[in-house]
C-alpha positions as CSV (number, residue, x, y, z in Angstrom):
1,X,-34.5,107.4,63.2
2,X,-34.8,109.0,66.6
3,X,-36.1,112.3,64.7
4,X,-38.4,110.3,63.3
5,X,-39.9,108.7,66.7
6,X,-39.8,111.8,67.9
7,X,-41.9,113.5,65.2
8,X,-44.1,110.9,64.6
9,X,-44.7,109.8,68.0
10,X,-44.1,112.0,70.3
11,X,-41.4,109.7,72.1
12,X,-38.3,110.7,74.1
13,X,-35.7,108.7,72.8
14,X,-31.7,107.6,74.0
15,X,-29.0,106.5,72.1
16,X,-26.7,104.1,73.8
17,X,-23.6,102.7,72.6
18,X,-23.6,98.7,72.3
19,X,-20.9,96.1,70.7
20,X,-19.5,96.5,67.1
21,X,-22.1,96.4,64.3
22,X,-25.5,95.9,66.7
23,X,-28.6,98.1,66.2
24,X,-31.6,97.1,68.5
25,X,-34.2,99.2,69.6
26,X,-36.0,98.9,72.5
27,X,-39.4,100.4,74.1
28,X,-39.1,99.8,78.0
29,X,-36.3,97.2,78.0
30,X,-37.8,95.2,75.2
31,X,-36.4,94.7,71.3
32,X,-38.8,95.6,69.2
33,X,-36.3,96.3,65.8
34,X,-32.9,95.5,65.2
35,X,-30.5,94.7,62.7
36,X,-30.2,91.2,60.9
37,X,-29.5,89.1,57.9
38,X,-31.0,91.4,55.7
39,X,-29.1,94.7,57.3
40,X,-31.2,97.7,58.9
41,X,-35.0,98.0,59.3
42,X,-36.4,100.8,57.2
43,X,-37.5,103.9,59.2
44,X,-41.0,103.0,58.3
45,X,-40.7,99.7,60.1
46,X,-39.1,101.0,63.3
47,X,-41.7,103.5,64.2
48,X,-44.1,100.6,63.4
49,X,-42.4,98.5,65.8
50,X,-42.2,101.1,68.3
51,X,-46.4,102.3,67.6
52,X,-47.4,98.7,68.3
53,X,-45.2,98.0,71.7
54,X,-46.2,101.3,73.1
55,X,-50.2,100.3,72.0
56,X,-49.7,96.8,73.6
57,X,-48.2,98.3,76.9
58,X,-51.1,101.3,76.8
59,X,-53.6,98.7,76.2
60,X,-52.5,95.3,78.6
């Protein structure tokens, strides 16, 4: 997923190590995608999540 932000946005991502079995990710501090009942969001649907924060923090 990072290669893919990275690719298809253009983003500088970090990994950073959190508590057995979470997965969030975060644009500036904020959780826009992480893993829940219904396991891991798709690739598609993290740089979604990560296109709209960063167009709602260019745009507000």
């Amino acid at each position: 997923m990072a290669a893919a932000l990275r690719q298809d946005l253009g983003v500088e991502v970090s990994l950073s190590r959190g508590s057995w079995g979470t997965f969030e990710i975060a644009v500036n501090g904020k959780v826009v995608a992480k893993k829940g009942l219904a396991g891991f969001p798709t690739e598609t649907e993290v740089v979604a999540a990560v296109r709209r924060e960063l167009g709602a923090a260019t745009s507000g």
